[in-house]
N, CA, C and O of each residue as an XYZ file, in Angstrom:
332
protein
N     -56.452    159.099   -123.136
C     -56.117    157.848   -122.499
C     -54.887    158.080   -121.635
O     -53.946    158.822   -121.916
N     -55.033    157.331   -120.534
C     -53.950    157.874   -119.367
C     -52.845    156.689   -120.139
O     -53.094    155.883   -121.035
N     -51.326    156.999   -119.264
C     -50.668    156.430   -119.758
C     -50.530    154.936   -119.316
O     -49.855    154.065   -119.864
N     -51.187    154.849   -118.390
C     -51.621    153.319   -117.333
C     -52.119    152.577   -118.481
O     -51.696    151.509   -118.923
N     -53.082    153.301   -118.900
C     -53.940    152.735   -119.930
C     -53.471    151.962   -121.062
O     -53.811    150.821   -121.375
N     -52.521    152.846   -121.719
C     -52.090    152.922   -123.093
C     -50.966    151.469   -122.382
O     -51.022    150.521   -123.166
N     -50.344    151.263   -121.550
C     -49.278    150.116   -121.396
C     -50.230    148.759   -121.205
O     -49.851    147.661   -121.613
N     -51.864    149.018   -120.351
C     -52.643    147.629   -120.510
C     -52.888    147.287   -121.485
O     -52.834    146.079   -121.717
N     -53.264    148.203   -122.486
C     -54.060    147.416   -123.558
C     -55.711    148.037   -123.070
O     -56.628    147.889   -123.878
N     -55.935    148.594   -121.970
C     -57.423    148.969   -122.016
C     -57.887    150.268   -123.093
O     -57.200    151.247   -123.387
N     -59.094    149.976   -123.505
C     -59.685    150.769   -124.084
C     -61.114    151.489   -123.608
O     -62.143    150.823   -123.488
N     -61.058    153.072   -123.323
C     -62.953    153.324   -122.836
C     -63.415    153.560   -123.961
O     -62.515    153.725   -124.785
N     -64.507    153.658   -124.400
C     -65.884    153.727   -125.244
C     -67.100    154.763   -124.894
O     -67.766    154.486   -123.896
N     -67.376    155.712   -125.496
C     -68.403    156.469   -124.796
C     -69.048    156.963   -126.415
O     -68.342    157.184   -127.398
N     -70.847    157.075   -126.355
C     -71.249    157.286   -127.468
C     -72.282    158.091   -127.322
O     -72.265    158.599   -126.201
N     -73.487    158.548   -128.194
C     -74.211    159.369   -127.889
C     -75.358    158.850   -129.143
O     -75.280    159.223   -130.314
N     -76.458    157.878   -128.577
C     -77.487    157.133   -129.274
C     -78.700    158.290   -129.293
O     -79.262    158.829   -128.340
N     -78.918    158.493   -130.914
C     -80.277    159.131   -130.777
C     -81.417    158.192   -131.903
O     -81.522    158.220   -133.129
N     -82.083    157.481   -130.952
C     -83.087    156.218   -131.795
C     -84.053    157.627   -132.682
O     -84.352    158.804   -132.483
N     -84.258    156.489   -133.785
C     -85.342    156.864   -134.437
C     -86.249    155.926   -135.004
O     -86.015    154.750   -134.721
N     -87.263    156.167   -135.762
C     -88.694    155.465   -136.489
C     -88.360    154.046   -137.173
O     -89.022    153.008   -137.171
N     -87.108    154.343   -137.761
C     -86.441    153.081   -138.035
C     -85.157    151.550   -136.939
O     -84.573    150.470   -137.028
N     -85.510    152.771   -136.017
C     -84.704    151.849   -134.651
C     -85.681    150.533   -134.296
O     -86.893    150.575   -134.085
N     -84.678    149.171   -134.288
C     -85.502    148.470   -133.661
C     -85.755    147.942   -132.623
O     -86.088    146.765   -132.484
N     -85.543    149.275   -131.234
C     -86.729    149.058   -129.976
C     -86.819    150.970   -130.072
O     -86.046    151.928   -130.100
N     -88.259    150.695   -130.094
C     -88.766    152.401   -130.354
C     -89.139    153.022   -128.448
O     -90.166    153.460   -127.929
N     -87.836    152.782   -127.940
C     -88.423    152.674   -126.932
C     -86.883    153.196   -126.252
O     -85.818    152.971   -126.825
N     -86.990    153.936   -124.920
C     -85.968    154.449   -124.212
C     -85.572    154.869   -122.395
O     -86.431    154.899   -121.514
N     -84.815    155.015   -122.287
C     -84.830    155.423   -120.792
C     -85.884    156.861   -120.294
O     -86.501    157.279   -119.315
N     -85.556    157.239   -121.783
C     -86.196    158.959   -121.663
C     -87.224    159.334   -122.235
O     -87.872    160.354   -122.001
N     -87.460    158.363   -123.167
C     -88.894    158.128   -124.085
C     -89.822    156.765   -123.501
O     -90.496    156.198   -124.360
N     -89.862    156.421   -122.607
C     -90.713    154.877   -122.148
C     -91.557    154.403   -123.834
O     -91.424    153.483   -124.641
N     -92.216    155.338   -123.745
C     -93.416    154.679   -124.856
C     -93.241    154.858   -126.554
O     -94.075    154.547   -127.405
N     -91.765    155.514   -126.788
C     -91.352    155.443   -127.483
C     -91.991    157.375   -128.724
O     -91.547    157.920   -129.735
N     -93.198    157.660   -127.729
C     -93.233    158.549   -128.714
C     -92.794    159.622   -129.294
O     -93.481    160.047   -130.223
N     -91.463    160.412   -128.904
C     -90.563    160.831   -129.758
C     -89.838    160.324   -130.924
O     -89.551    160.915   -131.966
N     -89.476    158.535   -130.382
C     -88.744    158.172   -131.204
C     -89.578    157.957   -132.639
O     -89.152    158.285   -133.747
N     -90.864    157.329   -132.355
C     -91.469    156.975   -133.504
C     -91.527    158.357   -134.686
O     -91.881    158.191   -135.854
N     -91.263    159.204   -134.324
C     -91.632    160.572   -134.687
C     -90.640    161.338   -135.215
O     -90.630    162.409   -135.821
N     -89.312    160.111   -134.647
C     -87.866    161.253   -135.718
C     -87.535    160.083   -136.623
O     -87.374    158.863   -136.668
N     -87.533    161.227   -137.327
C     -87.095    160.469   -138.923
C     -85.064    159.834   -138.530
O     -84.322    159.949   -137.555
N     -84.898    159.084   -140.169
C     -83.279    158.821   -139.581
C     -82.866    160.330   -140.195
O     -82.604    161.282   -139.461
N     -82.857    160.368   -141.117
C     -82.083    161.748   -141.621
C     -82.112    162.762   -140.283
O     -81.124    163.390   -139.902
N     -83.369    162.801   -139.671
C     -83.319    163.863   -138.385
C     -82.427    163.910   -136.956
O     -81.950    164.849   -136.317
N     -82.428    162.376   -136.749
C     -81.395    161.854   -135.552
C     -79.815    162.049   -135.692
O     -78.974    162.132   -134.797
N     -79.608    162.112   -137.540
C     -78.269    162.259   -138.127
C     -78.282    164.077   -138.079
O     -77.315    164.502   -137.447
N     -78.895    164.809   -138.448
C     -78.636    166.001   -138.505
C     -78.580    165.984   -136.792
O     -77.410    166.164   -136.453
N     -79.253    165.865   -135.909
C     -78.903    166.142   -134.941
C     -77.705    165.672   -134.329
O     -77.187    166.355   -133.445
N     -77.092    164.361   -134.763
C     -75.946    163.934   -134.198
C     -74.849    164.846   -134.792
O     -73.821    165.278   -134.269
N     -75.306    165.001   -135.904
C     -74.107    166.003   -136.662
C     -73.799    167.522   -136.286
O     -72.703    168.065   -136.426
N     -75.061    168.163   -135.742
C     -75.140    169.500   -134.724
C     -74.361    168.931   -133.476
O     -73.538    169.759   -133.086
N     -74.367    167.836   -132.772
C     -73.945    168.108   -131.593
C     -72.673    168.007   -131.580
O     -71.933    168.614   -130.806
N     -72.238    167.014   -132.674
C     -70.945    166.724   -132.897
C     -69.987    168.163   -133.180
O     -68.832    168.308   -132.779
N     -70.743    169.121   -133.932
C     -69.922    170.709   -134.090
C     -69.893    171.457   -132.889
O     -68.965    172.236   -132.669
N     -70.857    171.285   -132.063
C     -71.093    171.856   -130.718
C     -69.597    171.248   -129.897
O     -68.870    172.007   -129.256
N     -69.321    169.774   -130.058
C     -68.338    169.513   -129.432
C     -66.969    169.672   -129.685
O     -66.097    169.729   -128.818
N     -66.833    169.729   -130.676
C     -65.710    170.331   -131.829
C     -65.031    171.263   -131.633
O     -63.821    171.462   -131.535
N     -66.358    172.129   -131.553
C     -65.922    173.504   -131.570
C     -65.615    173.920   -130.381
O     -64.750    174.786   -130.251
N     -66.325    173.335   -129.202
C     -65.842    173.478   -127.689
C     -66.742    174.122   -126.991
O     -66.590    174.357   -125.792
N     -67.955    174.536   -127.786
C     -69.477    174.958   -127.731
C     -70.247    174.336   -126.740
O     -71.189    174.881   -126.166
N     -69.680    172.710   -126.453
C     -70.205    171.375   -125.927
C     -69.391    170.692   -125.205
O     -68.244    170.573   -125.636
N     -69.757    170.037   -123.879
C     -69.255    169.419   -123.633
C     -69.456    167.695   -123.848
O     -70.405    167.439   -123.108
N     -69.092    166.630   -124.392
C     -69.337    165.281   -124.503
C     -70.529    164.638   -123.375
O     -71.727    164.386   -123.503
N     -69.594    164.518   -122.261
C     -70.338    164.314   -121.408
C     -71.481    164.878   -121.339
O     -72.344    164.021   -121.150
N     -71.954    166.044   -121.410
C     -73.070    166.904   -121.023
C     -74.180    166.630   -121.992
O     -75.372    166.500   -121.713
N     -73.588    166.560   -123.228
C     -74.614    166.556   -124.406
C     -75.136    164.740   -124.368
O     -76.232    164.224   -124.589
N     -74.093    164.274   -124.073
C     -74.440    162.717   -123.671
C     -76.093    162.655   -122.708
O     -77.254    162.341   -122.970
N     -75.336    163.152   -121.523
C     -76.390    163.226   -120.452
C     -77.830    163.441   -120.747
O     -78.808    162.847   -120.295
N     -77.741    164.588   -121.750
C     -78.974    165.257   -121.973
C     -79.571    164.547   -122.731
O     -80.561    163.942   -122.318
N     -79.094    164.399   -124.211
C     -79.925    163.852   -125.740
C     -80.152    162.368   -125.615
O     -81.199    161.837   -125.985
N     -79.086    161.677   -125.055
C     -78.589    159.970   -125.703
C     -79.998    159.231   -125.383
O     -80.315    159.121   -124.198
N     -80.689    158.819   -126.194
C     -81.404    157.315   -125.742
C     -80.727    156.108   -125.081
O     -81.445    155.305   -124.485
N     -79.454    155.924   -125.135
C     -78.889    154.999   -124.297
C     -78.866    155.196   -123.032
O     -78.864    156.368   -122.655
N     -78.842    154.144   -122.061
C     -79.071    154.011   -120.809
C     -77.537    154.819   -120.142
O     -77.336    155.307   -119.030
N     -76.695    154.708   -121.266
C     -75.275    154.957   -120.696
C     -75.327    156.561   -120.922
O     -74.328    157.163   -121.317
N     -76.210    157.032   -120.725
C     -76.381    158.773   -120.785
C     -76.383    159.258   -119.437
O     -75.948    160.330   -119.018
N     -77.283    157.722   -118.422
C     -76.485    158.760   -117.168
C     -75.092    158.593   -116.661
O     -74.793    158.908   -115.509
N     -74.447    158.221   -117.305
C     -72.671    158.221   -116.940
C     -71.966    159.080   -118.306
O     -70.852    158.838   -118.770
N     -72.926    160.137   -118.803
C     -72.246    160.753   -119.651
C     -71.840    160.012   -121.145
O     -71.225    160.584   -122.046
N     -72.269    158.789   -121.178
C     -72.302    158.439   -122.724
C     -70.949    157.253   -122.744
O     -70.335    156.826   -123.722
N     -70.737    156.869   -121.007
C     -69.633    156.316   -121.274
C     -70.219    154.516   -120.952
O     -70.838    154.024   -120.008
N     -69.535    153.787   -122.545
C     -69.909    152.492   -122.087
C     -69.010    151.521   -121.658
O     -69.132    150.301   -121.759
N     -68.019    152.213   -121.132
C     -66.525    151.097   -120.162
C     -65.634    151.580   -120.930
O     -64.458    151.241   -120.800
């Protein structure tokens, strides 16, 4: 956070959504018809969030990038950022 930032009071937000079988819209920017999603389990969307999360950690990854690529959210093409 810049230091502009930290004196407004603004806060950014950026995340990295991976729907699954139990999501309720089985449906995505990158999946239209949903059939990946119907097809990952939750435990599977969590192991994968949890791989990418070490990827980023470790410096393996970049946020943005892994955003771009994996996220079911629409905010994947701005890198995972939601304001």
């Amino acid at each position: 956070m810049s230091s502009s930032n930290r004196h407004s009071g603004e806060v950014r937000a950026s995340h990295i959504l991976i729907k699954h079988e139990g999501s309720r819209r089985k449906a995505s920017w990158k999946d239209p018809e949903g059939y990946v999603i119907k097809n990952t389990t939750r435990e599977s969307a969590v192991a994968q969030l949890k791989a990418m999360k070490e990827d980023i950690v470790s410096g393996k990854a970049i946020f943005e990038d892994i955003a771009s690529r994996y996220s079911d959210c629409s905010s994947a093409k701005r890198g995972g950022d939601l304001g």
